[in-house]
N, C-alpha and C positions, 0 to 999 in steps of 0.2 A: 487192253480190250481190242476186240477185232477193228477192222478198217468197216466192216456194215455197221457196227454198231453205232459206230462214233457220226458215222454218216448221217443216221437213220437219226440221231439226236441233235444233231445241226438243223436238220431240214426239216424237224420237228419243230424245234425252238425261232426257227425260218418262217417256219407256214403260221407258228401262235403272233409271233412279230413281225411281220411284213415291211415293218419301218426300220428292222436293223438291217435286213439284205440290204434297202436303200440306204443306210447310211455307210454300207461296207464298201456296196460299189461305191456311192460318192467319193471316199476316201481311197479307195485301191486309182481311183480315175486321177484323184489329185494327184496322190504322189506317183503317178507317170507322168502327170504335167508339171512336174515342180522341175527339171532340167530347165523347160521349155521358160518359165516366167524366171529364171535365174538369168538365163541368158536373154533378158529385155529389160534386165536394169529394175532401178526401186519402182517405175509403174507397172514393168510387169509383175511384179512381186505385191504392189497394191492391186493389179488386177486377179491374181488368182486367191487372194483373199479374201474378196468381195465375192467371188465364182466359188472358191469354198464355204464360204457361210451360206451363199444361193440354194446350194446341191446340198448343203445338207442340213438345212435347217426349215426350208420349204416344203420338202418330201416331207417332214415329220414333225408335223408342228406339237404332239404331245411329247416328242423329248426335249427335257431340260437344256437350254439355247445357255449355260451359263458353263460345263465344260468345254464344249466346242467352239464356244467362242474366245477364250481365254486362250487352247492351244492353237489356236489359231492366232490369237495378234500374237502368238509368245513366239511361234514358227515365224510371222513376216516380219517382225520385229528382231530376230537375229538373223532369221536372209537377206534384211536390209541395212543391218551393222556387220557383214560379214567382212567387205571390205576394209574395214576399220580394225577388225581384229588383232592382222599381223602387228599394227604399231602400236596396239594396245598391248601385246603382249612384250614387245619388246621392252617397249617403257619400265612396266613392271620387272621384267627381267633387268633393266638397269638400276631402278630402285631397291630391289631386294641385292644387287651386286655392289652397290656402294653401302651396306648395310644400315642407312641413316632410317630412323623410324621418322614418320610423318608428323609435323612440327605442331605443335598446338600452342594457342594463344592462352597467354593468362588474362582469366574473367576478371 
């Protein structure tokens, strides 16, 4: 399709929902500010959490608050185990390299 048409159908679907342009910007804003709360450690990481459920859950209070809030802990919740990953990863690479399966208890 042309570049008008596809245009003219965003800004259409734009103008019928008002609360998705607000929820686009809020999220295009976030993740320009997500460098920024990486580099301030797990509060900054709890603050732009709290700043994104703000920005986009206020602007539109008739969308369903139950996906947005989910990728959201699920995003601060692994940019604040990020740290922890390399040795998680090693671990297992050690465990998978001594080929022992994981021990379990007789019931």
């Amino acid at each position: 399709e042309s570049t008008l048409t596809v245009t003219g159908t965003l800004w259409r679907a734009l103008a019928a929902q008002p609360a998705l342009g607000l929820e686009a910007l809020a999220l295009g804003v976030a993740a320009a500010l997500l460098p920024l709360a990486l580099a301030r450690g797990p509060w900054g990481i709890a603050a732009y959490g709290s700043a994104c459920l703000a920005a986009t859950l206020v602007p539109a209070p008739e969308i369903s608050p139950v996906p947005l809030v989910l990728a959201i802990w699920a995003t601060c919740g692994l940019l604040a185990a990020r740290p922890y990953l390399p040795a998680l990863r090693a671990a297992l690479t050690r465990h998978r390299s001594t080929g022992s399966a994981p021990s379990s208890t007789p019931a």
